[in-house]
mmCIF file of the N, C-alpha and C atoms, coordinates in Angstrom:
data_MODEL
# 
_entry.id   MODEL 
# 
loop_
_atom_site.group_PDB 
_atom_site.id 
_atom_site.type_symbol 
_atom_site.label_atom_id 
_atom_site.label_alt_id 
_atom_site.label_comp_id 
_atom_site.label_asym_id 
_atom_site.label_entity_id 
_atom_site.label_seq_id 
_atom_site.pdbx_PDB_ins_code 
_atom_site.Cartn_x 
_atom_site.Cartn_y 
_atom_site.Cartn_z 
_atom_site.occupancy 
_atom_site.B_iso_or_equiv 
_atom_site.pdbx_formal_charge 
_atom_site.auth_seq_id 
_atom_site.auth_comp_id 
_atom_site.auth_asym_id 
_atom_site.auth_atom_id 
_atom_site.pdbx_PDB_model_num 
ATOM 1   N N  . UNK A 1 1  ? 11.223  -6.624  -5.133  1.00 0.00 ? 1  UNK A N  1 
ATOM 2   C CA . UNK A 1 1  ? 10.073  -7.451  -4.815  1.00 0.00 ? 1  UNK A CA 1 
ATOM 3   C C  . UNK A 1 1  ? 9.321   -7.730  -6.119  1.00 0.00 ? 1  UNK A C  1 
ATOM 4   N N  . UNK A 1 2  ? 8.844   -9.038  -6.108  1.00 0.00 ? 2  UNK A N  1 
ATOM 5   C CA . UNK A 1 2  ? 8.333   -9.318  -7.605  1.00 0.00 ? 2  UNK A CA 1 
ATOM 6   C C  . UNK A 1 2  ? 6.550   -9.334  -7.468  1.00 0.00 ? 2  UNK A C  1 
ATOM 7   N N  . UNK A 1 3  ? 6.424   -9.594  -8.576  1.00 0.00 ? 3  UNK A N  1 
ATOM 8   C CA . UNK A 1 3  ? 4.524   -9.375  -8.462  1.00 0.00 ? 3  UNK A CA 1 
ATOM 9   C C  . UNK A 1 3  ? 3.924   -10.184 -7.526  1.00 0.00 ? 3  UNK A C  1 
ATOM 10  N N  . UNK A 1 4  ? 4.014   -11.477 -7.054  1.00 0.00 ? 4  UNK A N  1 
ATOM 11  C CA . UNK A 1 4  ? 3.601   -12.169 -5.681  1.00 0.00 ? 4  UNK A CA 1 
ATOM 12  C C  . UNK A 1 4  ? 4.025   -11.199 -4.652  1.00 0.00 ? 4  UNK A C  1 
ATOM 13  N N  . UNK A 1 5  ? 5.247   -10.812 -4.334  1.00 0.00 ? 5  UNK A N  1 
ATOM 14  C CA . UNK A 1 5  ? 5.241   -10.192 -2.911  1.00 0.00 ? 5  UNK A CA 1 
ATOM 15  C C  . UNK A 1 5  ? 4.726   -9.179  -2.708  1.00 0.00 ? 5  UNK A C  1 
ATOM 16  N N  . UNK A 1 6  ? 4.501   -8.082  -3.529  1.00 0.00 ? 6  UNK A N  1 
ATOM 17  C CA . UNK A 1 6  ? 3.834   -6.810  -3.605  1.00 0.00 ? 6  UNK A CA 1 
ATOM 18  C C  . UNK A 1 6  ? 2.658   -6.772  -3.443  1.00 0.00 ? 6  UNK A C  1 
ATOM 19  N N  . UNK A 1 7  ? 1.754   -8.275  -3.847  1.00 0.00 ? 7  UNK A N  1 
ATOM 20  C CA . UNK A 1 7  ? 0.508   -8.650  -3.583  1.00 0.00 ? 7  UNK A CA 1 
ATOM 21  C C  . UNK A 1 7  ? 0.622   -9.045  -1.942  1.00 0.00 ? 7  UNK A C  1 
ATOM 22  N N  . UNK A 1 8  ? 1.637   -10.248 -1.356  1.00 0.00 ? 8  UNK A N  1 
ATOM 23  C CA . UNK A 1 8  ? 1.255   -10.469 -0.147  1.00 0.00 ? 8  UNK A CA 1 
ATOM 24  C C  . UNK A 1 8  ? 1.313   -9.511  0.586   1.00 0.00 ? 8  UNK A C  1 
ATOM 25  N N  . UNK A 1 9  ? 1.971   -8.073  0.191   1.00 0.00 ? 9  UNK A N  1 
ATOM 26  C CA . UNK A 1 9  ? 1.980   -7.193  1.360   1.00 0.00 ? 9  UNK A CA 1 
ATOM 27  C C  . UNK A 1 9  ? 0.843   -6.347  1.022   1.00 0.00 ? 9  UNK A C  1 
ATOM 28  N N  . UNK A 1 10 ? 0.263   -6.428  -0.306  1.00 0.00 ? 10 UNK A N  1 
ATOM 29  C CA . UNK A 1 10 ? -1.158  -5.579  -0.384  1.00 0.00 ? 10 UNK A CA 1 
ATOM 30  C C  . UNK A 1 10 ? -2.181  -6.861  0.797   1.00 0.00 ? 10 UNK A C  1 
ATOM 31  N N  . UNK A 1 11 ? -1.913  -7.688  0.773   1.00 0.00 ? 11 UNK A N  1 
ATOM 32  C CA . UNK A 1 11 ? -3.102  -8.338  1.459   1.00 0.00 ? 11 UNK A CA 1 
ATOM 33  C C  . UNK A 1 11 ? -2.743  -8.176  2.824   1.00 0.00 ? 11 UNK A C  1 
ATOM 34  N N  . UNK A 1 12 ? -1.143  -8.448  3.287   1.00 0.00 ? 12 UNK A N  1 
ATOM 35  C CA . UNK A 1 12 ? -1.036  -8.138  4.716   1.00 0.00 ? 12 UNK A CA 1 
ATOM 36  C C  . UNK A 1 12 ? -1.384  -7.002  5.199   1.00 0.00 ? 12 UNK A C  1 
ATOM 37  N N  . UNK A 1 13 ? -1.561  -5.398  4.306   1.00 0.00 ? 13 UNK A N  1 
ATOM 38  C CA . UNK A 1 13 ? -1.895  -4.199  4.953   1.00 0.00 ? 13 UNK A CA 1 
ATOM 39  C C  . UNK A 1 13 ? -3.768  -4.069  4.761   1.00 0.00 ? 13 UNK A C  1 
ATOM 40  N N  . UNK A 1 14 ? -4.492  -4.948  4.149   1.00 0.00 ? 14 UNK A N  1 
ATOM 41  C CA . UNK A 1 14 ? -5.594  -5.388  4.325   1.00 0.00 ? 14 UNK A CA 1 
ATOM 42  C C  . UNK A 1 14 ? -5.707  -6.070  5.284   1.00 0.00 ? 14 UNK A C  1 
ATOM 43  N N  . UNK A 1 15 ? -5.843  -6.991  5.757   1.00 0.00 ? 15 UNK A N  1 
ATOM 44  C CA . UNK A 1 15 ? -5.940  -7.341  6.560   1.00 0.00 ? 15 UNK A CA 1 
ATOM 45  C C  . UNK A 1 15 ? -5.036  -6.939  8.047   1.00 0.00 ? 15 UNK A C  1 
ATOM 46  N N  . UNK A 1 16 ? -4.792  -5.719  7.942   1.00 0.00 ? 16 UNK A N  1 
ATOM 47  C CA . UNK A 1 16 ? -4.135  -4.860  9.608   1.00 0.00 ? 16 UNK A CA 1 
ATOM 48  C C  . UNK A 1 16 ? -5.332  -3.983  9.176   1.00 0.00 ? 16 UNK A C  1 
ATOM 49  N N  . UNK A 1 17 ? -5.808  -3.382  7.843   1.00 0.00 ? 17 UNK A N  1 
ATOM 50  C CA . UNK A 1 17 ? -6.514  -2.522  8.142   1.00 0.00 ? 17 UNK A CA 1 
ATOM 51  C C  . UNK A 1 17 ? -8.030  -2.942  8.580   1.00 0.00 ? 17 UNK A C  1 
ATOM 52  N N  . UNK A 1 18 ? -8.533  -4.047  8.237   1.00 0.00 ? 18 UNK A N  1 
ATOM 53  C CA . UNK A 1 18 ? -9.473  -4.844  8.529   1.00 0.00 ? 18 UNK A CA 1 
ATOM 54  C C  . UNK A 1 18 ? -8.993  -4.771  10.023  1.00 0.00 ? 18 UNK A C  1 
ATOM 55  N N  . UNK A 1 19 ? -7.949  -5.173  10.847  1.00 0.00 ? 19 UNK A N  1 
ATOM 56  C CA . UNK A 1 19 ? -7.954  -5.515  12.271  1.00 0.00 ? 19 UNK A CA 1 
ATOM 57  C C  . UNK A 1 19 ? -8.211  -3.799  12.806  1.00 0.00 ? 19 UNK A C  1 
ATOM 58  N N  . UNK A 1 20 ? -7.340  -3.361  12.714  1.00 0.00 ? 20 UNK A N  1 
ATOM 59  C CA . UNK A 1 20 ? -7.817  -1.948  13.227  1.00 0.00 ? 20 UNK A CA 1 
ATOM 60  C C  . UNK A 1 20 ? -9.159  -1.718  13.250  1.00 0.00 ? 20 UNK A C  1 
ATOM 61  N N  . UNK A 1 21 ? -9.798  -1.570  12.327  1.00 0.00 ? 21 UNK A N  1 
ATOM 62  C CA . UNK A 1 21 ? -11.010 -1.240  12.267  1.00 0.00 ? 21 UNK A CA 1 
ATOM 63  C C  . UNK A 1 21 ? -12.146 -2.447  13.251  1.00 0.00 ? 21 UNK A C  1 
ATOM 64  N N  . UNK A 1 22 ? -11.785 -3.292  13.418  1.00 0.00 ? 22 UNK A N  1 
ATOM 65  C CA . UNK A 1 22 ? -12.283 -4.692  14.400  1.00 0.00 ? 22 UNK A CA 1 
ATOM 66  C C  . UNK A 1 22 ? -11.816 -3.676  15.564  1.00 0.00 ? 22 UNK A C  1 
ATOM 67  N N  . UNK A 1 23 ? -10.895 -3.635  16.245  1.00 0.00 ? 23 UNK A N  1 
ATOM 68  C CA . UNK A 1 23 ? -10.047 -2.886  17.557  1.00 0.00 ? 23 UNK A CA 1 
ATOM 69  C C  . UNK A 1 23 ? -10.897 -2.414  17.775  1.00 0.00 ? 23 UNK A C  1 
ATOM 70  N N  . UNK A 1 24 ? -10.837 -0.784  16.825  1.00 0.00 ? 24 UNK A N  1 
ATOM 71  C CA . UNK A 1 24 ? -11.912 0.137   16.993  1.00 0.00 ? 24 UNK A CA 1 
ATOM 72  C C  . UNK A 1 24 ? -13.121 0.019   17.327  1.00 0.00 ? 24 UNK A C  1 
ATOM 73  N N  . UNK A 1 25 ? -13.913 -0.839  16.910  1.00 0.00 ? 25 UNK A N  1 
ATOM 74  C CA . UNK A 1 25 ? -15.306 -1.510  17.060  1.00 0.00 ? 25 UNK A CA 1 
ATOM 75  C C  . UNK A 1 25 ? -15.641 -1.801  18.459  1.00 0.00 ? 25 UNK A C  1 
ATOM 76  N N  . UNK A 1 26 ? -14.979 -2.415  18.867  1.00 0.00 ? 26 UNK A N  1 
ATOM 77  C CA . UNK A 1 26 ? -14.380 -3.587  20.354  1.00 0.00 ? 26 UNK A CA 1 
ATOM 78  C C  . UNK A 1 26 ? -13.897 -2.352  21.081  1.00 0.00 ? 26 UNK A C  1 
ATOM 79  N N  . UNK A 1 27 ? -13.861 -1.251  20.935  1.00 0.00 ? 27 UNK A N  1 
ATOM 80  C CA . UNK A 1 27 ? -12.666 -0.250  21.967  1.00 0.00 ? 27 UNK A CA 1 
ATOM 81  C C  . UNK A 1 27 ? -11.546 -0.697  22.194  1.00 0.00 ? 27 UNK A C  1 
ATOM 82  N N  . UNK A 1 28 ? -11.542 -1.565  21.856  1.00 0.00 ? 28 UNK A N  1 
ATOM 83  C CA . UNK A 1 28 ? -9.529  -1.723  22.177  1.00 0.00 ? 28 UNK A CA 1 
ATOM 84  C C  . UNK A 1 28 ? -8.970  -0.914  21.628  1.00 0.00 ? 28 UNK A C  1 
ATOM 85  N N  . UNK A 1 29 ? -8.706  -0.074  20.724  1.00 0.00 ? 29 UNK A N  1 
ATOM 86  C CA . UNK A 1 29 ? -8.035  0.915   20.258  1.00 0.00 ? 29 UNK A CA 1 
ATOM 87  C C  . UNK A 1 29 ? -8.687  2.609   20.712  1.00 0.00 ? 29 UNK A C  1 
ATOM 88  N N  . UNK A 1 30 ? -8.353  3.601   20.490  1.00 0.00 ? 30 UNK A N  1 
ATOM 89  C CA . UNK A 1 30 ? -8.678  4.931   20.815  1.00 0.00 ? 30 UNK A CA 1 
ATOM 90  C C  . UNK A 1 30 ? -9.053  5.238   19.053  1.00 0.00 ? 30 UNK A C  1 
ATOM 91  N N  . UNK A 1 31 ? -10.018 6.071   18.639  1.00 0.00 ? 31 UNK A N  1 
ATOM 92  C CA . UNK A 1 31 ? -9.677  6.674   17.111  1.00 0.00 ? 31 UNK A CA 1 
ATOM 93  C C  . UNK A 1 31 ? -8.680  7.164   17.325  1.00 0.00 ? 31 UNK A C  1 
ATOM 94  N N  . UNK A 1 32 ? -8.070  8.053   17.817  1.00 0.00 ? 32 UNK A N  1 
ATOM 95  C CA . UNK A 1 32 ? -7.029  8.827   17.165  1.00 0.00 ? 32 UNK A CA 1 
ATOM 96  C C  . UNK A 1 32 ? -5.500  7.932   16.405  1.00 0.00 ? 32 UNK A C  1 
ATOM 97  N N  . UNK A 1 33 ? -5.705  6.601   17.761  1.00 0.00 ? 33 UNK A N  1 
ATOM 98  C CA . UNK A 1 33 ? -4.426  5.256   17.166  1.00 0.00 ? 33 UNK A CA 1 
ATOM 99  C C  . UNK A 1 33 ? -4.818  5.224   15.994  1.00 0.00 ? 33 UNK A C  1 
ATOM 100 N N  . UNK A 1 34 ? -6.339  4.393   16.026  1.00 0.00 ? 34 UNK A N  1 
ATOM 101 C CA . UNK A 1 34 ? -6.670  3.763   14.842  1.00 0.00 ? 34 UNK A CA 1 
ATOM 102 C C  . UNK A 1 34 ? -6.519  4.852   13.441  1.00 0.00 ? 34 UNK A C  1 
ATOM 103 N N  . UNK A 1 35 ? -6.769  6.350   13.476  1.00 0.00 ? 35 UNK A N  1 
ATOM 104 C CA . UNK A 1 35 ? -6.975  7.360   12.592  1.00 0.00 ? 35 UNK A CA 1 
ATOM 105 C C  . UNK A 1 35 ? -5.299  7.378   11.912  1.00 0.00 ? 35 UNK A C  1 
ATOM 106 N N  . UNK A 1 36 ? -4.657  7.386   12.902  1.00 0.00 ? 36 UNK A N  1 
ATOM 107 C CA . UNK A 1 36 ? -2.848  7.659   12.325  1.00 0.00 ? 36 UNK A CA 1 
ATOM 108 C C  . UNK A 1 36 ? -2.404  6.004   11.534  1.00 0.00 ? 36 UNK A C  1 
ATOM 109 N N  . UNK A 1 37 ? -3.054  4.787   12.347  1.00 0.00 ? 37 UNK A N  1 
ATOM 110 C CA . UNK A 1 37 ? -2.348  4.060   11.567  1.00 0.00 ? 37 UNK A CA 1 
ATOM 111 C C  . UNK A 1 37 ? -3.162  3.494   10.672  1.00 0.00 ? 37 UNK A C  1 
ATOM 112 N N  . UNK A 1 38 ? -4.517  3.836   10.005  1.00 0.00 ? 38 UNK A N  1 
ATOM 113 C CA . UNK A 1 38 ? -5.146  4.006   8.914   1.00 0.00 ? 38 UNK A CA 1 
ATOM 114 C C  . UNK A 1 38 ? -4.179  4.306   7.638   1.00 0.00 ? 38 UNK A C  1 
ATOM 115 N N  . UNK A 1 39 ? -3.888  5.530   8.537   1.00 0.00 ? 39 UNK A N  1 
ATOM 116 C CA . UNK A 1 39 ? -3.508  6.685   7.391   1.00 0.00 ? 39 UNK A CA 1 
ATOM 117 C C  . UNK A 1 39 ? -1.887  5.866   6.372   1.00 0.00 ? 39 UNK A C  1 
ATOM 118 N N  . UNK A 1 40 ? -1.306  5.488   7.573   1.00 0.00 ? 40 UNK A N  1 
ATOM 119 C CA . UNK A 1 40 ? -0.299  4.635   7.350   1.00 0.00 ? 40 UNK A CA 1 
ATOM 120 C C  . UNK A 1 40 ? -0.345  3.529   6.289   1.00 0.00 ? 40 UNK A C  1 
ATOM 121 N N  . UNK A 1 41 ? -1.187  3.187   6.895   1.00 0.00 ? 41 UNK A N  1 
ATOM 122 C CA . UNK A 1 41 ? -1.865  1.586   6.027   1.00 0.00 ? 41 UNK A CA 1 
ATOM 123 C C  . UNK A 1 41 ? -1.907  1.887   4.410   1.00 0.00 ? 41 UNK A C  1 
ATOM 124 N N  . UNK A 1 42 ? -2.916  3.285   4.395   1.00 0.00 ? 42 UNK A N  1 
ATOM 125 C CA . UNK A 1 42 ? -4.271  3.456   3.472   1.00 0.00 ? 42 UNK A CA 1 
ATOM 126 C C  . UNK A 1 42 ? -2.386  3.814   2.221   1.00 0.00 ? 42 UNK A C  1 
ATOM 127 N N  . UNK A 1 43 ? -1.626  4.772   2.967   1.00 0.00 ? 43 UNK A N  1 
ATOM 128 C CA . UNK A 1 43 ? -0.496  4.856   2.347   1.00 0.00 ? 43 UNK A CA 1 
ATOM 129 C C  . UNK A 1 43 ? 0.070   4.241   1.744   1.00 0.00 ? 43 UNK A C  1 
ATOM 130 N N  . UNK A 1 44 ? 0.998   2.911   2.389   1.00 0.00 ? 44 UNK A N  1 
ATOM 131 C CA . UNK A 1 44 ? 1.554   2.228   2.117   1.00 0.00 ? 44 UNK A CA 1 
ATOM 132 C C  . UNK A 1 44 ? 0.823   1.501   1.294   1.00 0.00 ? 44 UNK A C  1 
ATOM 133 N N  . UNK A 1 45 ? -0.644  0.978   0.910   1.00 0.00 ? 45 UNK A N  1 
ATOM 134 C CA . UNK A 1 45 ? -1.388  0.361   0.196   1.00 0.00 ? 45 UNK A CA 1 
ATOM 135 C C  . UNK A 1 45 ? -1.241  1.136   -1.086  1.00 0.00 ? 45 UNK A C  1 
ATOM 136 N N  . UNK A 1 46 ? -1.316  2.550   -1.324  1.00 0.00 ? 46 UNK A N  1 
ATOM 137 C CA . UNK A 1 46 ? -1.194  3.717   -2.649  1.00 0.00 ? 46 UNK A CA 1 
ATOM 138 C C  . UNK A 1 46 ? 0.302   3.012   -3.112  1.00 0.00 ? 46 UNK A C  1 
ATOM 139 N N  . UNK A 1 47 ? 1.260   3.271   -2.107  1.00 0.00 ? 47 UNK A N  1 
ATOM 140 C CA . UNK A 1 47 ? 2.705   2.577   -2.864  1.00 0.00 ? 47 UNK A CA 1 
ATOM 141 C C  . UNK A 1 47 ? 2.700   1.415   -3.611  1.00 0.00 ? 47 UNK A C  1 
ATOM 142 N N  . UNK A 1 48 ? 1.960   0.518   -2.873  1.00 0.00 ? 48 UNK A N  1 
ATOM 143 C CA . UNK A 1 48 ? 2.385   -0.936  -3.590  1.00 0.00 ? 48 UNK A CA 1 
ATOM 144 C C  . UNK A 1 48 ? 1.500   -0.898  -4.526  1.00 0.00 ? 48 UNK A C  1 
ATOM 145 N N  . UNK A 1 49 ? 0.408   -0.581  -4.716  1.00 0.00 ? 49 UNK A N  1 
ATOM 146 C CA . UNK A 1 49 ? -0.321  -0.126  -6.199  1.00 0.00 ? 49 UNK A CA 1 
ATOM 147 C C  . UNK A 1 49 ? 0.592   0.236   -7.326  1.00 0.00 ? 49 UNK A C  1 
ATOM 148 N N  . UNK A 1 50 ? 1.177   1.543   -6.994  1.00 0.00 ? 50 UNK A N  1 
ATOM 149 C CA . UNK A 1 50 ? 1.490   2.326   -7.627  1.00 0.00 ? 50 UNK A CA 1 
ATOM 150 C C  . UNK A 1 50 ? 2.714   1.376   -8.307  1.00 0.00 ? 50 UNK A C  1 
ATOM 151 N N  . UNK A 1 51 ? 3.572   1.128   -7.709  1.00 0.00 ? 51 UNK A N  1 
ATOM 152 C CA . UNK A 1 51 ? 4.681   -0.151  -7.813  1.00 0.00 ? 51 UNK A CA 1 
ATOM 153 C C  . UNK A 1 51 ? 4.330   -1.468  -8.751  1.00 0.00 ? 51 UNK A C  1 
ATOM 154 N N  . UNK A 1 52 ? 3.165   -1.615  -8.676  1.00 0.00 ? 52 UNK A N  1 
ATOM 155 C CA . UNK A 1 52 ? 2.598   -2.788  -9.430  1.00 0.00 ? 52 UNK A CA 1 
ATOM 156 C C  . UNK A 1 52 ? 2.428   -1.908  -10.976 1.00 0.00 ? 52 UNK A C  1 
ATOM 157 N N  . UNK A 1 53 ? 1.684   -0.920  -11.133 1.00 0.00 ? 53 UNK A N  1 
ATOM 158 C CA . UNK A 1 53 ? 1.374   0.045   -11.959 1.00 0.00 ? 53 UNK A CA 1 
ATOM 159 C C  . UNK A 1 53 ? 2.941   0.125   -13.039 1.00 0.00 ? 53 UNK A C  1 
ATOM 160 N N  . UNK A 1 54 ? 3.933   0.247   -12.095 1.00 0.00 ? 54 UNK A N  1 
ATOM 161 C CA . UNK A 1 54 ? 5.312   1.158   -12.805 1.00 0.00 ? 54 UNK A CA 1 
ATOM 162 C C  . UNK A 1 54 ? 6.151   -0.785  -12.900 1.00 0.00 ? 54 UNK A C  1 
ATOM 163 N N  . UNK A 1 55 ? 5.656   -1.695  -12.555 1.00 0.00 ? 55 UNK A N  1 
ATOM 164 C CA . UNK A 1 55 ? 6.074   -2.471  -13.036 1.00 0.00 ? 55 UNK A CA 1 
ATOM 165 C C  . UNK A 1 55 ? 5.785   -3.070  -14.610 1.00 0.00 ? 55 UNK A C  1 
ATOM 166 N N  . UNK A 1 56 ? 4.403   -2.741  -14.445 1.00 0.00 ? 56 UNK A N  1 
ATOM 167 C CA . UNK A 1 56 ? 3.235   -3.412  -15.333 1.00 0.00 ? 56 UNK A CA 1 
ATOM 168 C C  . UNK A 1 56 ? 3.914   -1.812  -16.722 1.00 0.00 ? 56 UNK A C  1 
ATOM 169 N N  . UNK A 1 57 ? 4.233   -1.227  -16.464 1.00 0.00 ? 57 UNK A N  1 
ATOM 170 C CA . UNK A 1 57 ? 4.586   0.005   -17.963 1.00 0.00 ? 57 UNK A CA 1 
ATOM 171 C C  . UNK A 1 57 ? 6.066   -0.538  -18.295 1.00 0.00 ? 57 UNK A C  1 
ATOM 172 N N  . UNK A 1 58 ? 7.025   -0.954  -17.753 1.00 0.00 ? 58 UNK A N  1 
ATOM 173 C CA . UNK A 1 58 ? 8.192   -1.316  -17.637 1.00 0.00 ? 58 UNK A CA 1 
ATOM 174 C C  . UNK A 1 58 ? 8.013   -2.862  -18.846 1.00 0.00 ? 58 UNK A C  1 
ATOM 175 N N  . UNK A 1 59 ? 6.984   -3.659  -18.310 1.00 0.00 ? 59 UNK A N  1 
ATOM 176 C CA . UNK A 1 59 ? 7.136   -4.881  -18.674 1.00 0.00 ? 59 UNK A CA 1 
ATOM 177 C C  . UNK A 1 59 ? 6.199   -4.877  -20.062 1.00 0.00 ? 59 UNK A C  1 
ATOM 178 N N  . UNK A 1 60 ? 5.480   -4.006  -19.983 1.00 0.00 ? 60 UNK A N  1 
ATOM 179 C CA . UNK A 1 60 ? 4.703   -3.522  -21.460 1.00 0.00 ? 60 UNK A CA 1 
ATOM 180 C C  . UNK A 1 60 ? 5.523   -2.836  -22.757 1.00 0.00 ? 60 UNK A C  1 
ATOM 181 N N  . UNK A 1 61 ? 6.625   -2.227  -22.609 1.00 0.00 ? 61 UNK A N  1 
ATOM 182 C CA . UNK A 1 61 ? 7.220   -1.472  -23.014 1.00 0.00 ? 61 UNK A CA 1 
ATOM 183 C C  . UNK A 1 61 ? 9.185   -2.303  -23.153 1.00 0.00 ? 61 UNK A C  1 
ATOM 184 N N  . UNK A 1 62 ? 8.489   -4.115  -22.776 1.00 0.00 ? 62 UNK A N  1 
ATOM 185 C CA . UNK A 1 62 ? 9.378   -4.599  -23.042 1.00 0.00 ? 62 UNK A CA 1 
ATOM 186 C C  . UNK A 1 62 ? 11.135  -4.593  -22.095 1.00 0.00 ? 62 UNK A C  1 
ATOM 187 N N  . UNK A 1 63 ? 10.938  -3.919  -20.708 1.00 0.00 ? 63 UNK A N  1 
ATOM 188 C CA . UNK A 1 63 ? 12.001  -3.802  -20.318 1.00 0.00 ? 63 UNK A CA 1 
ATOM 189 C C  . UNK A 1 63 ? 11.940  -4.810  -18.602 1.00 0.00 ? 63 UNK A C  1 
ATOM 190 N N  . UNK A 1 64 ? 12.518  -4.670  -17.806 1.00 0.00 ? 64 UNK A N  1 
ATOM 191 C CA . UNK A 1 64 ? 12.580  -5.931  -16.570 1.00 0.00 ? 64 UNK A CA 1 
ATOM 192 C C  . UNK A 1 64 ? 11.876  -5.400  -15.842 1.00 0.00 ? 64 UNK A C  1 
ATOM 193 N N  . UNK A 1 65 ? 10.994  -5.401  -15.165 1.00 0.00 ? 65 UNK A N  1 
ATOM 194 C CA . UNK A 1 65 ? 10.079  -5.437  -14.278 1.00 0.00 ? 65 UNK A CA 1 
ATOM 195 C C  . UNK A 1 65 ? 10.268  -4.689  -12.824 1.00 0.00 ? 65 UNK A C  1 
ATOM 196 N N  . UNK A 1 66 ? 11.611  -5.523  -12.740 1.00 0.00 ? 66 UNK A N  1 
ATOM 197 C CA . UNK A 1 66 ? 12.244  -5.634  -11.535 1.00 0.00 ? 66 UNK A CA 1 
ATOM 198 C C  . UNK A 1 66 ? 13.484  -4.007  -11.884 1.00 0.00 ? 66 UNK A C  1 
ATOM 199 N N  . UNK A 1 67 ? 13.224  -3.502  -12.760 1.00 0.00 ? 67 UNK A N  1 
ATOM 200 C CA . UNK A 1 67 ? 14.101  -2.387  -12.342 1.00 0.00 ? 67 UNK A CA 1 
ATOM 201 C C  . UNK A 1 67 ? 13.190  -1.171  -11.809 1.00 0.00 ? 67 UNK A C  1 
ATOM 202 N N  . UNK A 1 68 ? 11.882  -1.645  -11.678 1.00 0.00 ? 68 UNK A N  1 
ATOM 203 C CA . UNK A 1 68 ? 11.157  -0.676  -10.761 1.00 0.00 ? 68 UNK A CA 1 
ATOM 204 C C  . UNK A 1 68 ? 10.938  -0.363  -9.290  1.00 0.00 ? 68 UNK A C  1 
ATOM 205 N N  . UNK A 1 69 ? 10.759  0.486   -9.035  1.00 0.00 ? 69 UNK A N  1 
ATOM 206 C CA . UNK A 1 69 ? 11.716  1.212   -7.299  1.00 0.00 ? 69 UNK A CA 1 
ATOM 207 C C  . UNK A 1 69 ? 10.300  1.465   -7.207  1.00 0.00 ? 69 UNK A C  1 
ATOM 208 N N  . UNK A 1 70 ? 9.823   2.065   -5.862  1.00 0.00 ? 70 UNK A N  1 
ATOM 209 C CA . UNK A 1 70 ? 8.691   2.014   -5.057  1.00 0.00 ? 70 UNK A CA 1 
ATOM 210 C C  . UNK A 1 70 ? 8.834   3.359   -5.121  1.00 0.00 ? 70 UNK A C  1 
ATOM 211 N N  . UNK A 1 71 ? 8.040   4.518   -5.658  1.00 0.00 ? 71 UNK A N  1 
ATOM 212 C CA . UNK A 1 71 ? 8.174   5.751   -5.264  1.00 0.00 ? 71 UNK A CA 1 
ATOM 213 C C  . UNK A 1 71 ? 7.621   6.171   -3.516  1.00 0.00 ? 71 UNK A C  1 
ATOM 214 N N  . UNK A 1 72 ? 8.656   6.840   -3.226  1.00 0.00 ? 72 UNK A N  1 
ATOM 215 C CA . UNK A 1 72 ? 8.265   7.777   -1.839  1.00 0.00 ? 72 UNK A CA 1 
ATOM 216 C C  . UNK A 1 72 ? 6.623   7.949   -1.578  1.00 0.00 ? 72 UNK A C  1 
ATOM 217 N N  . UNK A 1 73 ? 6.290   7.534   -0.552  1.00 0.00 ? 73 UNK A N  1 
ATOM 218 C CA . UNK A 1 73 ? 4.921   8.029   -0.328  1.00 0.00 ? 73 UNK A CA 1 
ATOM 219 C C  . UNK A 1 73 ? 4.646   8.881   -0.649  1.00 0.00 ? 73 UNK A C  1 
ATOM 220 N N  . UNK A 1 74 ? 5.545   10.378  -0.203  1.00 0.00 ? 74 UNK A N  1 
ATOM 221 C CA . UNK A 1 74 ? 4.944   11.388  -0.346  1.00 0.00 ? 74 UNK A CA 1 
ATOM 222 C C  . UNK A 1 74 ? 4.585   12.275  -1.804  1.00 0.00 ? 74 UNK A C  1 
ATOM 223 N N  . UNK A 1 75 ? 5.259   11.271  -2.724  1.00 0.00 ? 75 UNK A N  1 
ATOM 224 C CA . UNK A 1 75 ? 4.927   11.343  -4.096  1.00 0.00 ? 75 UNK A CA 1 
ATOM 225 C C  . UNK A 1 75 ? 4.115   10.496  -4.449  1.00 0.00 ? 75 UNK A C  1 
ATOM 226 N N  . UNK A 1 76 ? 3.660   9.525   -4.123  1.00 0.00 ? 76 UNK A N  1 
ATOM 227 C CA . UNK A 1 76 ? 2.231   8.573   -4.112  1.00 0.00 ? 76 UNK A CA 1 
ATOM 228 C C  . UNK A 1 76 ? 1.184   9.280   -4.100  1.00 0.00 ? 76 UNK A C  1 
ATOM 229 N N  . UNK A 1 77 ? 1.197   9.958   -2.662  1.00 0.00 ? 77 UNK A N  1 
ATOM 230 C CA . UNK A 1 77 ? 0.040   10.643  -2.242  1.00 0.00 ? 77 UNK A CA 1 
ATOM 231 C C  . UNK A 1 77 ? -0.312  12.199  -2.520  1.00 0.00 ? 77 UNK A C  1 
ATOM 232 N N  . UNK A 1 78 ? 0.666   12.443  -3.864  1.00 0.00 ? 78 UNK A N  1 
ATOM 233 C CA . UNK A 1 78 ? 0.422   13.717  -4.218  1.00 0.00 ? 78 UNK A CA 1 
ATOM 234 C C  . UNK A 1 78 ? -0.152  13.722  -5.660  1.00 0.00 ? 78 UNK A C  1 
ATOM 235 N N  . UNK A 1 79 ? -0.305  11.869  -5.945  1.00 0.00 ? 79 UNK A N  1 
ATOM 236 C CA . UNK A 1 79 ? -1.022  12.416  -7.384  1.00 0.00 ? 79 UNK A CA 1 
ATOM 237 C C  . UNK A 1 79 ? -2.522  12.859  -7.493  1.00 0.00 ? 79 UNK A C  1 
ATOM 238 N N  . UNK A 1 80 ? -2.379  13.463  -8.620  1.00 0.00 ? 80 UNK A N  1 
ATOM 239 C CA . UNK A 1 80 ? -4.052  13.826  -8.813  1.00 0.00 ? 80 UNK A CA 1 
ATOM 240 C C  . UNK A 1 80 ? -4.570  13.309  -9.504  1.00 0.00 ? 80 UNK A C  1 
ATOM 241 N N  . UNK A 1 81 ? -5.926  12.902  -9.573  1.00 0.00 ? 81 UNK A N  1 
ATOM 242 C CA . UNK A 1 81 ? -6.466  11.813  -10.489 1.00 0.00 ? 81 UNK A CA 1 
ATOM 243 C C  . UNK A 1 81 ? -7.135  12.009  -11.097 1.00 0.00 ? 81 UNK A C  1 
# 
């Protein structure tokens, strides 16, 4: 995925997390839905960051962009900052 698509899916998981949080408001959703697929969201949003990040050192450092891989969430969400 190149730097446009990594963006449309940062905006598509903005805007689900924007709807959830509308749901919630409205009761159409329960928290506990809305709490798990937050968490999901808030996730998958750390990846495609992070992805943009390991593209942007790749392409600084003179090499293709595109040989950067999406690390595992669960290594996303274990850095410390």
């Amino acid at each position: 995925m190149d730097d446009k698509g990594i963006f449309a899916q940062i905006n598509a998981l903005v805007a689900e997390e924007h709807d959830l949080r509308s749901k919630r408001a409205a009761g159409a959703i329960d928290p506990e839905e809305e709490l798990s697929r937050l968490r999901h969201v808030e996730a998958s949003l750390d990846q495609c960051w992070d992805l943009l990040r390991r593209r942007d050192a790749l392409r600084a450092v003179g090499n293709n962009p595109d040989d950067a891989r999406p690390a595992p969430i669960s290594q996303v969400e274990g850095y410390v900052q």
